[in-house]
Backbone bond lengths (Angstrom), bond angles and torsions (degrees), N, CA, C in turn:
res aa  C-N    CA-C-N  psi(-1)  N-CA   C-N-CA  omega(-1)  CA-C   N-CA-C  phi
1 X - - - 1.466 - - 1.525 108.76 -
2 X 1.485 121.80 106.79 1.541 115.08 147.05 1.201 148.07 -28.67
3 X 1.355 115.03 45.51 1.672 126.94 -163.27 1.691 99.19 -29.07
4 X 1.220 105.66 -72.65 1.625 106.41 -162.83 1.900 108.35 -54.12
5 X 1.478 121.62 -20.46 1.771 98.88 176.47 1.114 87.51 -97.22
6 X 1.451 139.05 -6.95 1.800 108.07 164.09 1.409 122.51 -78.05
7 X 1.440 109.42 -27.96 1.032 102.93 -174.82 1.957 118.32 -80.07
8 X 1.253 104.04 -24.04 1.787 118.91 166.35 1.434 89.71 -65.36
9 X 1.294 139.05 -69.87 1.288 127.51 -154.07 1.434 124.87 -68.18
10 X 1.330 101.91 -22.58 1.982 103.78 172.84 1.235 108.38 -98.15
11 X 1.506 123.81 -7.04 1.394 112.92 176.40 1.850 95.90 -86.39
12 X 1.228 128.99 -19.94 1.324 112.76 156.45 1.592 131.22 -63.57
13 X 1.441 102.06 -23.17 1.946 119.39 176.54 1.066 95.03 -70.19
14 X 1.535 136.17 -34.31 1.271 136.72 -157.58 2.039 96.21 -85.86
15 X 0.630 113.35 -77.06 1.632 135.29 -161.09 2.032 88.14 -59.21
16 X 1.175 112.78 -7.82 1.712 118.09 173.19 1.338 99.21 -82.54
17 X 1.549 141.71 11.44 1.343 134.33 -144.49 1.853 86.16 -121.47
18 X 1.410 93.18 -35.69 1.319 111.13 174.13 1.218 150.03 -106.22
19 X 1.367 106.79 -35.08 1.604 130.45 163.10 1.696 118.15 -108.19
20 X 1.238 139.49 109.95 0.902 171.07 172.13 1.289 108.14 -47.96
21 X 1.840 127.74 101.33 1.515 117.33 -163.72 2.204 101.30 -114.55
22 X 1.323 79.83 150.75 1.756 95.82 173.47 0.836 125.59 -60.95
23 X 1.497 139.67 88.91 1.625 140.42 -167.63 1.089 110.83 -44.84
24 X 1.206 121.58 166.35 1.715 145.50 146.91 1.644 123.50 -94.11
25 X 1.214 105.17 116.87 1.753 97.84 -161.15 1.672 105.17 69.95
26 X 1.834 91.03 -179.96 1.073 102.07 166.97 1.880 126.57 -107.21
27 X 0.872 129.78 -0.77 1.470 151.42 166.23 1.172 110.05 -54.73
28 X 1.475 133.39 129.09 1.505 132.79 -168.64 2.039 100.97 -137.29
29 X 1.161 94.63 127.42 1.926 102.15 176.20 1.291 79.35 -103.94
30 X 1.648 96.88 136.56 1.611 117.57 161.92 1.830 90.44 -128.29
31 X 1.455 89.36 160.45 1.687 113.36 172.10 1.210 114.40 -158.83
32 X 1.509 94.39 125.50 1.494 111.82 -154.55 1.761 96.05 -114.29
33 X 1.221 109.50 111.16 1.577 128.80 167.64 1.271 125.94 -108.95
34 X 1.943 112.59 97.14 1.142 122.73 179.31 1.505 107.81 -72.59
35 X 0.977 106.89 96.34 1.992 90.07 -176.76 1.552 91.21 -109.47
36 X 1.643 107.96 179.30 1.592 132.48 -156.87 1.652 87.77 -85.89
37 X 1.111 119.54 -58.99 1.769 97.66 178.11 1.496 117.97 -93.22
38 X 1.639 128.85 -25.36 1.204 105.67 -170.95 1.543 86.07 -129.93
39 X 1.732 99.70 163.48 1.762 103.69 164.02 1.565 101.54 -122.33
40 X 1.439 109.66 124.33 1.335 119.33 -175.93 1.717 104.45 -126.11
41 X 1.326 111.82 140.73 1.283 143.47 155.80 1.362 125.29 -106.28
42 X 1.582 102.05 118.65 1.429 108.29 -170.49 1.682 104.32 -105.42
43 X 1.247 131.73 154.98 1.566 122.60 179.29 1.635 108.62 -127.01
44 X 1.166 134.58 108.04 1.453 128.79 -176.89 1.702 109.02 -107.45
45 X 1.104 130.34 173.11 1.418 134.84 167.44 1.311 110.91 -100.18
46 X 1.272 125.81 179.93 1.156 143.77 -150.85 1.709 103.38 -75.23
47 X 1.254 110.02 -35.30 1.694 138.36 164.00 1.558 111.80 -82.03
48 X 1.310 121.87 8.63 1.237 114.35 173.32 1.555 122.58 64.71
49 X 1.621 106.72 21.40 0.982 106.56 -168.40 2.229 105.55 -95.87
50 X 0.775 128.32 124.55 1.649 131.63 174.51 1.384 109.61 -39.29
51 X 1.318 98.72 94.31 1.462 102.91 138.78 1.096 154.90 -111.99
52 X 1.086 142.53 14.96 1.480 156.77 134.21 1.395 120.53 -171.72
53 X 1.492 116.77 158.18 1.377 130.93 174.46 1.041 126.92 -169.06
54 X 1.478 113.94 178.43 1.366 113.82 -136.51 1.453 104.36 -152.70
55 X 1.296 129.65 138.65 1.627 111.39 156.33 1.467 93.43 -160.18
56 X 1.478 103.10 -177.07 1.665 120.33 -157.28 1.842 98.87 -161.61
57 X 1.119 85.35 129.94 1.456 89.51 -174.71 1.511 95.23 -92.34
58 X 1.702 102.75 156.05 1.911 110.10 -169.44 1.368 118.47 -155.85
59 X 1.329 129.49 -174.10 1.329 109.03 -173.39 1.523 75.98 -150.83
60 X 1.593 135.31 82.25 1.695 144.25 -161.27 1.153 110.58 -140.12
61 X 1.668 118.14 -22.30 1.404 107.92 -172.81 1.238 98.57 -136.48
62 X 1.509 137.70 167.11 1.106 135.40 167.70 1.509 98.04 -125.53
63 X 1.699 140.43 138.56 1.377 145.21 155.98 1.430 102.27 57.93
64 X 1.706 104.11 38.17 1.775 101.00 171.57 1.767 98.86 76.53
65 X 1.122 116.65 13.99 1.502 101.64 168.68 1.649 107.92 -133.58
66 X 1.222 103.51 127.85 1.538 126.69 161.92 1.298 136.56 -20.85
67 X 1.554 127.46 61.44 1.487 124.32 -166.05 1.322 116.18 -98.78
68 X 1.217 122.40 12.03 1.328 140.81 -158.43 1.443 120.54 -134.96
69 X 1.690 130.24 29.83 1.105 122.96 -134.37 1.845 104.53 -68.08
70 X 1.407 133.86 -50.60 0.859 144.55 160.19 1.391 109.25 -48.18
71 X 1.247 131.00 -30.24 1.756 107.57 165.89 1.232 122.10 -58.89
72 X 1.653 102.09 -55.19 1.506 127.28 -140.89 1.689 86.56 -63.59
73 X 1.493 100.24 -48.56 2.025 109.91 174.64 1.011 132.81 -18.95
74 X 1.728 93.36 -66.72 1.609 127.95 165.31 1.659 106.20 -30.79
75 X 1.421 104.01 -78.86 1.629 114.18 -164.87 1.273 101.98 -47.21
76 X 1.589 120.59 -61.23 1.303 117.26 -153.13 1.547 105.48 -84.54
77 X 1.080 113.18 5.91 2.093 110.87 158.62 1.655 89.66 -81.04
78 X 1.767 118.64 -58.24 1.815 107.34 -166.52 1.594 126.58 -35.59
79 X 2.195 92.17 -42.30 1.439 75.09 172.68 1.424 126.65 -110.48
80 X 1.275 121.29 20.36 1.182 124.71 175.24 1.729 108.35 -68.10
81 X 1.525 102.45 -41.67 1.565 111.40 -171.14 1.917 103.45 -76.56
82 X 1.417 124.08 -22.71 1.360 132.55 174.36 1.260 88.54 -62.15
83 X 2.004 130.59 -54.92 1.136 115.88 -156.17 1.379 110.66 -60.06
84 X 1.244 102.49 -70.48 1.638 121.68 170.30 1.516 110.23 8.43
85 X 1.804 81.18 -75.22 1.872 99.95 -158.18 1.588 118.37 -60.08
86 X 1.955 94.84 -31.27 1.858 100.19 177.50 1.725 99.52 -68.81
87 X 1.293 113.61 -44.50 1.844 96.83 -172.25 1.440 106.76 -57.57
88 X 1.478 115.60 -67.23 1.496 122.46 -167.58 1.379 106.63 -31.56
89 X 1.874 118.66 -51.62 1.599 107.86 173.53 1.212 135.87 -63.38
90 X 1.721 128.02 -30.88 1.028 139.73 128.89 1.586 147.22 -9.44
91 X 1.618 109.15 -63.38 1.702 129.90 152.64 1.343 102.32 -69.82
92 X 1.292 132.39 -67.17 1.623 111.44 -155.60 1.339 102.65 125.29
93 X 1.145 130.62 -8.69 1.455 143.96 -147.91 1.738 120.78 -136.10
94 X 0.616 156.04 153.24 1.572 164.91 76.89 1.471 110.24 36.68
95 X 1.516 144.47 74.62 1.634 135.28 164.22 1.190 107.75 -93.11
96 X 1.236 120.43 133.15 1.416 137.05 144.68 1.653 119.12 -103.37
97 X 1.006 124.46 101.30 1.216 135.32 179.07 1.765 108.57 -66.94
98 X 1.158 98.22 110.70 1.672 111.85 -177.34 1.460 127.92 -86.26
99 X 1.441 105.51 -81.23 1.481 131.43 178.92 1.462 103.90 -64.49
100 X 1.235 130.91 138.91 1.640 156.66 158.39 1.243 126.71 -116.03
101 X 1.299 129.55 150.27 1.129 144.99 162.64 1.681 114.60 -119.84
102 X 1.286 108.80 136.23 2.052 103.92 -173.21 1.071 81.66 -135.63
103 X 1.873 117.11 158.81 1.370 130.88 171.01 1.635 90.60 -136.63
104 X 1.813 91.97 156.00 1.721 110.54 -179.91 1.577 93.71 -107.45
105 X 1.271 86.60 151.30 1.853 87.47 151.35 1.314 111.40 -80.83
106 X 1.571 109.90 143.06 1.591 111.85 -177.44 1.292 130.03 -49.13
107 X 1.245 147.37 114.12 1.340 140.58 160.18 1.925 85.44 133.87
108 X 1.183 130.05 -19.05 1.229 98.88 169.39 2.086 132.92 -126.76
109 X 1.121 91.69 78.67 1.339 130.49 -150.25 1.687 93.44 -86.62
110 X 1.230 112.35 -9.21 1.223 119.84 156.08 1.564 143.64 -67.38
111 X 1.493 88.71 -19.76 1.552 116.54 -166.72 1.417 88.44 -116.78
112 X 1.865 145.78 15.65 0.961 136.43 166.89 1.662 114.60 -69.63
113 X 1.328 119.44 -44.94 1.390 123.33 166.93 1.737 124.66 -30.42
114 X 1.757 103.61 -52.60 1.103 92.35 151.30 1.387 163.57 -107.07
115 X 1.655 103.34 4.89 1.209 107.09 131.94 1.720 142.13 5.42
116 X 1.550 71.15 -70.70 1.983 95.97 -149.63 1.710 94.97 -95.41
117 X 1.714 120.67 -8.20 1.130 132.98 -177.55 1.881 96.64 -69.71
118 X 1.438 94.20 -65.88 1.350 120.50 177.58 1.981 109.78 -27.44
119 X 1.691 97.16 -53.59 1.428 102.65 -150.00 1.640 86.52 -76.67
120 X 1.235 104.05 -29.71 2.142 96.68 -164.31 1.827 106.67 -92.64
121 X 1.467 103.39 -1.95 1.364 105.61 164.16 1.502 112.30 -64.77
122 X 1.503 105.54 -49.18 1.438 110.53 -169.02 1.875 121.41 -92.63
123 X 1.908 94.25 19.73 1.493 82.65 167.26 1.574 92.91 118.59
124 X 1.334 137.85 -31.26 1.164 114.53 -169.64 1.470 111.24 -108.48
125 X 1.062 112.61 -171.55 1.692 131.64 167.10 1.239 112.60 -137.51
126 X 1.656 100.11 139.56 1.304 119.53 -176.90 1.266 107.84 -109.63
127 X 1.659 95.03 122.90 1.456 109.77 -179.43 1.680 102.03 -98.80
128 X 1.321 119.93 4.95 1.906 108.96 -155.48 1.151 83.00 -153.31
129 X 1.257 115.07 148.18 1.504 136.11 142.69 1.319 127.96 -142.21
130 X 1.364 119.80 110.26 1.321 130.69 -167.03 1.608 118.93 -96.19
131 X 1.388 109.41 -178.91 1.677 105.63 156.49 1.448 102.73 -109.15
132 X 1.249 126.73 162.27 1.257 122.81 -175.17 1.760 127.18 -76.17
133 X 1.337 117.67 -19.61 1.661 112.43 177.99 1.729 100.60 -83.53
134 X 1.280 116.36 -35.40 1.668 136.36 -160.94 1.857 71.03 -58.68
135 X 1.714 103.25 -67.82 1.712 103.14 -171.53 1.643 119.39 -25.15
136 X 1.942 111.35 -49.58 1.352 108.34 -175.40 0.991 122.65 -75.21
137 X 1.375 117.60 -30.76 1.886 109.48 175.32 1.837 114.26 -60.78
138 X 1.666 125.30 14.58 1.065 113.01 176.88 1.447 99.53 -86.28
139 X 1.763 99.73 0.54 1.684 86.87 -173.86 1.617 88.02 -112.92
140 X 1.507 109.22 -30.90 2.079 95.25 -169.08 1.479 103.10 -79.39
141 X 1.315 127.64 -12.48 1.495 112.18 172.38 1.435 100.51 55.68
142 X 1.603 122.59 59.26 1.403 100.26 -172.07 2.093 82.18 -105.97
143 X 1.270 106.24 176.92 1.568 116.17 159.99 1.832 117.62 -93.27
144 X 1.471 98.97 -52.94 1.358 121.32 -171.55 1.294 118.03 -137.00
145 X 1.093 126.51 137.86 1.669 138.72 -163.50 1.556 115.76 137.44
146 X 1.347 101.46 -167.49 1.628 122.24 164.62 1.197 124.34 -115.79
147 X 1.651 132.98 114.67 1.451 125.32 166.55 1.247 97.95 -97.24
148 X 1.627 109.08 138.36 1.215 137.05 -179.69 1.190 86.46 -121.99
149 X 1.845 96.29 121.03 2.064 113.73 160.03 1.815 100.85 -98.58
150 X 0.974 156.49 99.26 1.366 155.25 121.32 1.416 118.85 -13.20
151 X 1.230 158.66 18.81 1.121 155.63 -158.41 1.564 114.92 -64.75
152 X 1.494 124.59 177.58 1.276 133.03 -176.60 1.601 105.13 -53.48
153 X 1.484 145.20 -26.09 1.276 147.37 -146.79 0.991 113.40 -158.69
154 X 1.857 133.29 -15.98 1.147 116.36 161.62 1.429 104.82 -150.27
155 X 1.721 120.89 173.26 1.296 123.39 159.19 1.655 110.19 -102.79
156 X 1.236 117.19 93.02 1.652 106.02 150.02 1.756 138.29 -86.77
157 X 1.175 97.93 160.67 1.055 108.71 177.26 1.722 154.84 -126.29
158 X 1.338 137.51 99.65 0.956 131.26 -166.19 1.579 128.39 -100.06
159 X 1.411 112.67 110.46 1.371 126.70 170.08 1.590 136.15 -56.22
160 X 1.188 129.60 83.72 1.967 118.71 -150.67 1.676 84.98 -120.45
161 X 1.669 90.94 144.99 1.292 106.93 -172.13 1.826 92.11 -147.47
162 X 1.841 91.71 132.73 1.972 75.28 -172.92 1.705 120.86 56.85
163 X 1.122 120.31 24.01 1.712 118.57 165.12 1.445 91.63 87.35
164 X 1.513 140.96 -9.48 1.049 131.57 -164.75 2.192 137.10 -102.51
165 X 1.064 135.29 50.14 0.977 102.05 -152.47 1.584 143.28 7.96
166 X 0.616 130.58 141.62 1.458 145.36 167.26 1.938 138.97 -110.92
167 X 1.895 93.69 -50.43 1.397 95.43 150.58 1.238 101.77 -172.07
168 X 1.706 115.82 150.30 1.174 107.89 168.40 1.829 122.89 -120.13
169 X 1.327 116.30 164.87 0.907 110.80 -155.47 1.772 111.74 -127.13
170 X 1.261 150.11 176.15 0.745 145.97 160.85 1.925 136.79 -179.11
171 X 1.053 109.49 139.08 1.743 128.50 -164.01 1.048 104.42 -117.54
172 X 1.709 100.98 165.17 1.606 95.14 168.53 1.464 107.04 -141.27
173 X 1.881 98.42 87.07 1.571 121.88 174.50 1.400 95.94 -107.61
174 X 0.517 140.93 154.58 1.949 147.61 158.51 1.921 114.25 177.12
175 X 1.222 90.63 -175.09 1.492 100.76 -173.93 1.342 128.48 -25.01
176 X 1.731 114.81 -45.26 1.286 116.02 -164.96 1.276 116.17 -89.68
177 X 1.411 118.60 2.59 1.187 142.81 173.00 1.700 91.07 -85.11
178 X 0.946 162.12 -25.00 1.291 171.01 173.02 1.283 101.27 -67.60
179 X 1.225 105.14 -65.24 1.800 130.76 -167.48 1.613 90.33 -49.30
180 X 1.183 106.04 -88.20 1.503 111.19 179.66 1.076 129.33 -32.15
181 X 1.487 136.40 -36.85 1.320 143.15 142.16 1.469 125.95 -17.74
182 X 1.687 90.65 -63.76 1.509 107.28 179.47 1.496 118.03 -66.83
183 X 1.228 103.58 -15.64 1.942 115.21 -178.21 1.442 114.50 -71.94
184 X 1.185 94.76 -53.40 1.348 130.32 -164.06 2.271 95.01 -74.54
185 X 1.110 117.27 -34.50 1.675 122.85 -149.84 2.111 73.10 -96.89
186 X 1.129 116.31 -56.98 1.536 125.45 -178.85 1.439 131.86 -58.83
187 X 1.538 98.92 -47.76 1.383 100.83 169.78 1.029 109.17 108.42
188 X 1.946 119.00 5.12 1.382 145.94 -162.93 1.544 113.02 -94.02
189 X 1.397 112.91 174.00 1.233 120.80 -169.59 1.786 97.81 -97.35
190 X 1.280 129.46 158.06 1.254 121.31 173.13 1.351 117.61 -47.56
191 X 1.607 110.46 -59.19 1.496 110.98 -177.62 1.192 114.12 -50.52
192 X 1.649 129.93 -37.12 1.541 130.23 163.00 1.143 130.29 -28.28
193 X 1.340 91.79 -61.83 1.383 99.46 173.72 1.828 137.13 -69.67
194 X 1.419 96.28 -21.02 1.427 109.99 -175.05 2.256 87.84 -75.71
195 X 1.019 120.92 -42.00 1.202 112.84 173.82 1.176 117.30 -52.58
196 X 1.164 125.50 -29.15 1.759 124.78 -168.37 1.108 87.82 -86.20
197 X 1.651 127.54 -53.66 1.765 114.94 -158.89 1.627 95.31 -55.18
198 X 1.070 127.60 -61.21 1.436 130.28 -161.71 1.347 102.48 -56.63
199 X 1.102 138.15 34.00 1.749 130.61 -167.06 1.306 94.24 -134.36
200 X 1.136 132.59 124.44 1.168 129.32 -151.42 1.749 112.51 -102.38
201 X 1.532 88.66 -31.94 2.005 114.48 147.53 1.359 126.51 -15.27
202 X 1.659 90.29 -58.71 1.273 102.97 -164.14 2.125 109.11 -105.45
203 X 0.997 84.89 21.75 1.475 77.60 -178.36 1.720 116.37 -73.39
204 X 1.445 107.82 -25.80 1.699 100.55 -159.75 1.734 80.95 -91.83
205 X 1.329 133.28 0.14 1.635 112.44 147.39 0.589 149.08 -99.17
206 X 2.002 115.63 9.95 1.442 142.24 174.78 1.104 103.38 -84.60
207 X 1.299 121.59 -68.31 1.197 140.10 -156.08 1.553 116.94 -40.51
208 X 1.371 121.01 -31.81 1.737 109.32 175.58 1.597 105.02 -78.13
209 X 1.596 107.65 -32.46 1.554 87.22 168.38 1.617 125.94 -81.14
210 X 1.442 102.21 11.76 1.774 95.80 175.56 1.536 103.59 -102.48
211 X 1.535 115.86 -6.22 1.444 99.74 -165.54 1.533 118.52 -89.57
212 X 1.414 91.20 22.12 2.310 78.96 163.18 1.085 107.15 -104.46
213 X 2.196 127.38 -5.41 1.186 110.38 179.78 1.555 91.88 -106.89
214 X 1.152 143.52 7.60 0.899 134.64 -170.07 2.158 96.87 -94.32
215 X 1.716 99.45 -35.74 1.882 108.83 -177.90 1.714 85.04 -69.92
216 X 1.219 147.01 -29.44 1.295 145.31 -179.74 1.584 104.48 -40.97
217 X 1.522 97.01 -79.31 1.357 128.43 179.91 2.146 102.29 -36.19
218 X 1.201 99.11 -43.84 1.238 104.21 -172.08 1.492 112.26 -87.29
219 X 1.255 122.67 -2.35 1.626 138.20 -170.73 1.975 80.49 -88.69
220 X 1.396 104.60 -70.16 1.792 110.53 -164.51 1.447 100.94 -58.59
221 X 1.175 123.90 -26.44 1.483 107.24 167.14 1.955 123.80 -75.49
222 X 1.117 105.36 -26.34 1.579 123.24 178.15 1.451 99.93 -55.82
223 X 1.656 95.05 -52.56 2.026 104.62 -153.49 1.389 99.84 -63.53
224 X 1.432 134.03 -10.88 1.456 137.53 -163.62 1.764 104.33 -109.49
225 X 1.474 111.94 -52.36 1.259 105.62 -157.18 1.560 108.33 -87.52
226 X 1.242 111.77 160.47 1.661 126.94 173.57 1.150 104.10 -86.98
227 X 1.302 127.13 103.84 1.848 134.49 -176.56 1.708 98.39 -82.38
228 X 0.721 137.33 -19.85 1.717 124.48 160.53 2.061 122.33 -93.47
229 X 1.316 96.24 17.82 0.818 119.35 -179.05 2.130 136.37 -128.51
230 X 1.289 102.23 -16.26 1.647 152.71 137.24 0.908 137.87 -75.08
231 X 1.494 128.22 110.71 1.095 142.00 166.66 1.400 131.95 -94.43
232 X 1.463 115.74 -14.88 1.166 129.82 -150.68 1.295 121.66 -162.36
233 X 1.479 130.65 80.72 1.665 118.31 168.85 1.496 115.52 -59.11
234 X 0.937 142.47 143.50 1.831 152.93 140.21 1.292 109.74 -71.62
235 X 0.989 134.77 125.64 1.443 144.22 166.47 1.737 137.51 -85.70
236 X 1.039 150.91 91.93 0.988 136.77 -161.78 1.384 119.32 -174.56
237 X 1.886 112.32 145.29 1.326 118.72 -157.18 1.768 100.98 141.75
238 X 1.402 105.07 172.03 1.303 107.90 167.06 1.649 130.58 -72.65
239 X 1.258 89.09 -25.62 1.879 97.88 177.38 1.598 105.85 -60.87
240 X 1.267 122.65 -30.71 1.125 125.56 -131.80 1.693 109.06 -85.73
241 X 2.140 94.70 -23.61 1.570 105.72 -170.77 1.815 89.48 -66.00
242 X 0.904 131.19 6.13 1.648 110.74 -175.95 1.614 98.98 -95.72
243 X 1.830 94.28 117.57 1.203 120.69 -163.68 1.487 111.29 -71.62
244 X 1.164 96.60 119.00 2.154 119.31 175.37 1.142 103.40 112.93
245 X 1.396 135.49 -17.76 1.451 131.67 -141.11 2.063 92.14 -68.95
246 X 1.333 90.62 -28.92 1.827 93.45 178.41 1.478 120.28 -44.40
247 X 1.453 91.28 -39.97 1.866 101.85 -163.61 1.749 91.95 -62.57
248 X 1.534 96.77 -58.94 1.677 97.48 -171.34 1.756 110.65 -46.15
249 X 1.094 119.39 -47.31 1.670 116.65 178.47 1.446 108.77 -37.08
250 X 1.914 97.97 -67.06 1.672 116.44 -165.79 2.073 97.29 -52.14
251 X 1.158 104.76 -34.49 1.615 101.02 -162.00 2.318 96.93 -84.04
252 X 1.070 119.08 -5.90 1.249 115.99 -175.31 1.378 102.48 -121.33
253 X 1.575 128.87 4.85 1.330 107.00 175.81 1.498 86.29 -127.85
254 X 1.282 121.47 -6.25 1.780 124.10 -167.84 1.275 117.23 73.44
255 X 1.626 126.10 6.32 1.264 122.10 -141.49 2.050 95.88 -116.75
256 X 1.067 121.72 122.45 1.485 108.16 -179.97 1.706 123.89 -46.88
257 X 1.366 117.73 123.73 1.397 96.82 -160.03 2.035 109.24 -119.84
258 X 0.627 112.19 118.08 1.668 94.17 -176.94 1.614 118.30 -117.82
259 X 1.366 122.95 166.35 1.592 117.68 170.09 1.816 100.67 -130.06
260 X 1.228 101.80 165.56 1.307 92.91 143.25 1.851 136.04 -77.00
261 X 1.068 109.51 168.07 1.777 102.25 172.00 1.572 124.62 -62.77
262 X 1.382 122.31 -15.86 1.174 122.37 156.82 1.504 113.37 -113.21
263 X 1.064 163.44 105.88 1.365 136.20 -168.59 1.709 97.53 -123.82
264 X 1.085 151.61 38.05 1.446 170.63 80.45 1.548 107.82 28.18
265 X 1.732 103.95 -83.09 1.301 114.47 -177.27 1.350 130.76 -69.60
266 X 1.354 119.57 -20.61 1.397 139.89 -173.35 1.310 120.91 -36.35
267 X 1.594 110.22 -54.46 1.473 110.07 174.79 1.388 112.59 -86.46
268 X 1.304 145.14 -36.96 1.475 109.91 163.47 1.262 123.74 -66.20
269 X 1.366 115.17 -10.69 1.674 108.59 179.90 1.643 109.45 -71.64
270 X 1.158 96.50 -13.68 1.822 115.36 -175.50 1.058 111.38 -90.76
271 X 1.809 133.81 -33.81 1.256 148.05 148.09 1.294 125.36 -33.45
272 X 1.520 110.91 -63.42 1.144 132.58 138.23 1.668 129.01 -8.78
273 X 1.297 126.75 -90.11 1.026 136.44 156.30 1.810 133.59 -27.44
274 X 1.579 87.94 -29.29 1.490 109.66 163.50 1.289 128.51 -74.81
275 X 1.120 121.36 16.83 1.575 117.72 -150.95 1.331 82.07 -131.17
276 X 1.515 126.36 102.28 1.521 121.98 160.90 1.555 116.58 -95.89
């Protein structure tokens, strides 16, 4: 993995949240990521270059599935029309953002229908449907290893051998399983706690109370992968910005494990990219 062009290239996905960039052509990849705590829309050009995004934190899905159908709707029309309105002022022009790409977490491919219900309610079409780690290697370009997505509700997993998937896998450990920890260890309200995890301050005093769900997280990755056969976990998702949690993986599966410095945006930026 090229740490340094991932890490230049998502700190541009990142700064798209805010600053509004000049396409190439006229052709726009969007990637639309319903995840369990946040729904984010990423916008790239025809070159894959970032142009804007968006997300909204929600309480719509539970473990990658849809409990909210009229919320989740709601949001993802708010920011589709935010997207819209920042390009159109930007170009000079009139955008309607069309074509989509959505990814599931692995194993529930059942709940893809509504998904894709969701995305063409609010205006788009889905040309792609992915699984979500397969989604990040459009950005890690790895051949061989493990990408681990961590998300708000689950840990999946993807196995690539030769540039290729192989298998994917999926649980439902993730963030809010964290959250709850911290509620529960504090004496706090959920939303409390989801503020502290996100504090980046406070991580080296979270962190011993996150690390039996975090050795969890690292148990469902063990039960899948071939450790004489691995060299390398990938890291990535929202769980993942909680700082060290890597070391604990690399030290419970033995396996070298790395992320990038933001690893948040990764899979819709990978979603994204999917959308021909």
């Amino acid at each position: 993995m090229d740490i340094q062009r991932i890490e230049s290239y998502m700190k541009r996905v990142e700064q798209s949240e805010t600053e509004t960039f000049q396409p190439v052509g006229n052709k726009f990849k969007v990637g639309l990521d319903l995840g369990t705590a946040y729904i984010v829309i990423v916008v790239l050009d025809e070159e894959n270059n970032p142009i804007a995004c968006e997300k909204q934190a929600h309480n719509f899905l539970k473990d990658g599935v849809v409990v909210d159908y009229s919320g989740t709707l709601r949001v993802v029309k708010e920011l589709k029309k935010k997207l819209e309105d920042r390009i159109s002022e930007k170009t000079g022009r009139e955008v309607e953002l069309i074509d989509c790409a959505i990814a599931m977490p692995a194993g529930t491919e059942s709940s893809t229908k509504t998904h894709q219900y969701v995305a063409e309610g609010a205006g788009f079409e889905v040309v792609a449907v992915l699984d979500e780690p397969s989604a990040a290697n459009a950005v890690y370009q790895i051949s061989d290893g493990v990408i681990v997505d961590i998300g708000g509700g689950t840990t999946g997993l993807a196995i690539l051998k030769d540039g290729k998937v192989v298998d994917i896998q999926d649980e439902p450990t993730g963030g809010t399983h964290l959250s709850l920890v911290l509620a529960g260890n504090y004496h706090i309200s959920f939303d409390e706690a989801e503020v502290i995890k996100q504090d980046y301050s406070k991580h080296r005093e979270i962190l011993p109370i996150l690390k039996p769900v975090v050795e969890k997280m690292a148990s469902i990755i063990k039960k899948y992968v071939n450790l004489s056969e691995t060299d390398t976990i990938y890291l990535c998702g929202g769980t993942c910005c909680l700082t060290g949690m890597e070391k604990i993986i690399e030290k419970e599966t033995g396996i070298k494990t790395v992320k990038p410095e933001n690893p948040f945006l990764v899979t819709p930026t990978g979603i994204a990219m999917n959308c021909k």
